[in-house]
C-alpha positions as CSV (number, residue, x, y, z in Angstrom):
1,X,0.0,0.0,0.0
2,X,1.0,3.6,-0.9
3,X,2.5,4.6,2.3
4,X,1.0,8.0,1.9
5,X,-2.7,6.5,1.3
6,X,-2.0,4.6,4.7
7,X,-0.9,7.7,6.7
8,X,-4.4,9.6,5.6
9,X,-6.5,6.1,6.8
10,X,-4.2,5.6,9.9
11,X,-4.9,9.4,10.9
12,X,-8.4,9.4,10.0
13,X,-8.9,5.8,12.1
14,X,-7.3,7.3,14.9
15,X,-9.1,10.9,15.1
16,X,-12.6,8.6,14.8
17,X,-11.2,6.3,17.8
18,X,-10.1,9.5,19.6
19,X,-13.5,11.6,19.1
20,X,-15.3,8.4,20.2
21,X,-13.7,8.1,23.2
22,X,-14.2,11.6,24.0
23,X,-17.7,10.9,23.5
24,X,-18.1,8.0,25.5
25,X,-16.0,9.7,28.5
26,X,-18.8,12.5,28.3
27,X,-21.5,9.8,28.7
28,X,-20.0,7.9,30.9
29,X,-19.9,10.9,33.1
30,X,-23.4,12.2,32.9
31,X,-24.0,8.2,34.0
32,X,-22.1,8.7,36.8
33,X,-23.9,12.0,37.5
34,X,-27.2,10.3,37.2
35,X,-25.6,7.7,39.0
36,X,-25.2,10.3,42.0
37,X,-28.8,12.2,42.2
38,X,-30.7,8.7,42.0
39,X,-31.3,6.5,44.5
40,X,-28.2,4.7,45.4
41,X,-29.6,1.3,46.0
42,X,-29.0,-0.3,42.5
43,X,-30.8,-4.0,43.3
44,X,-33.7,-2.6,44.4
45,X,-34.1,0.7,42.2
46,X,-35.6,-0.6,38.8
47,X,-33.2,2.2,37.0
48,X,-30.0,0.8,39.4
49,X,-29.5,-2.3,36.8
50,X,-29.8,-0.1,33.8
51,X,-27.3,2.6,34.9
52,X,-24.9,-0.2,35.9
53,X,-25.4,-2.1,32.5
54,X,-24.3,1.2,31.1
55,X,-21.7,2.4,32.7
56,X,-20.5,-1.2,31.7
57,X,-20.6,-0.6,28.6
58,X,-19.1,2.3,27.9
59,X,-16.0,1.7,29.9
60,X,-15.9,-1.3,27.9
61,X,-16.2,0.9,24.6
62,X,-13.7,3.4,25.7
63,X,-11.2,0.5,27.0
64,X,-11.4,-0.9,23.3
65,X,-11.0,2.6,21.8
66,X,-7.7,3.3,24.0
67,X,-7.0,0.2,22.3
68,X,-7.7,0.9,18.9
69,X,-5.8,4.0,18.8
70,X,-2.5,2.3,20.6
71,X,-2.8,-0.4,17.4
72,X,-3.3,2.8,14.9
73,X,0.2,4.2,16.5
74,X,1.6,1.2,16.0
75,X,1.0,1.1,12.6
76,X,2.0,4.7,12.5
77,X,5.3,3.7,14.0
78,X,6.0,0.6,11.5
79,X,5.4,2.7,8.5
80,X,7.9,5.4,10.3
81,X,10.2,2.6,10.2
82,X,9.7,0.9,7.4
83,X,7.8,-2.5,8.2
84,X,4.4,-1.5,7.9
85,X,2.8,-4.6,5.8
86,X,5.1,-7.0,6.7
87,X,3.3,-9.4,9.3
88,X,5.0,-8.9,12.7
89,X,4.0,-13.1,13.2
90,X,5.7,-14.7,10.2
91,X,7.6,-11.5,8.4
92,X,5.9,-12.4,5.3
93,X,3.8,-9.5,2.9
94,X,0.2,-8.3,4.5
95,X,-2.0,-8.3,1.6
96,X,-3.0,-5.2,0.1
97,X,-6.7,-5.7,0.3
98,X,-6.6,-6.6,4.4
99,X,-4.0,-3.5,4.6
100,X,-7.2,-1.9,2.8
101,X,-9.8,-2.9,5.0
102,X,-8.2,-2.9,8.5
103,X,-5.4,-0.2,8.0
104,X,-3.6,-1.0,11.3
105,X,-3.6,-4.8,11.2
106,X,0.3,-5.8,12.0
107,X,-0.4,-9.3,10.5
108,X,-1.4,-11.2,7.6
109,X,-4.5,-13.2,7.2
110,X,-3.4,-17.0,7.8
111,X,-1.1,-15.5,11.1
112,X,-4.6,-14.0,12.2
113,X,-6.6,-17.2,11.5
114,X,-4.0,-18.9,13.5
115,X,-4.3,-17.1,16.6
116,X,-7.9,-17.1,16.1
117,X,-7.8,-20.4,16.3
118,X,-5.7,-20.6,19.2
119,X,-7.9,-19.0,21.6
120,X,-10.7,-21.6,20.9
């Protein structure tokens, strides 16, 4: 991939997983602030399991986002350095239609099935 076509997607992924965790930090604290003026006895306040169930989730979005970024920089980094597409598993080529469709991947698609595989 065109190492300057990669810089625009990695920058553009990265200021939509930065605004999206900006949003998510705003919502998670108005959650918390709703948290605060309701009643603070969640098990038997019908609202208690929804605000919890909530604030779940979006700590779970914005851990994923802080995620998504570190991967983007990583990418950043390896096309700073000259590896980006090369898989950081095998060292072989990332194909240039993954490298199109998940811009910050580090490895190539048999490497990915492998570890896919590996956790089941």
């Amino acid at each position: 991939m065109d190492p300057d076509i990669a810089r625009v997607r990695l920058a553009a992924e990265r200021a939509d997983a930065s605004a999206l965790i900006g949003s998510m930090r705003a919502r998670l604290s108005a959650v918390v602030d709703a948290a605060v003026d309701e009643h603070a006895d969640d098990e038997h306040d019908p609202e208690g399991s929804t605000l919890a169930f909530e604030r779940g989730q979006l700590v779970a979005q914005i851990e994923r986002s802080t995620e998504r970024v570190a991967e983007v920089d990583a990418a950043l980094a390896r096309l700073g350095d000259g590896t980006y597409g090369r898989c950081l598993d095998c060292g072989g080529d990332i194909a240039e239609v993954r490298l199109e469709a998940l811009p910050a991947t580090g490895v190539c698609i048999t490497c990915a099935s492998r570890r896919h595989r590996s956790r089941w």
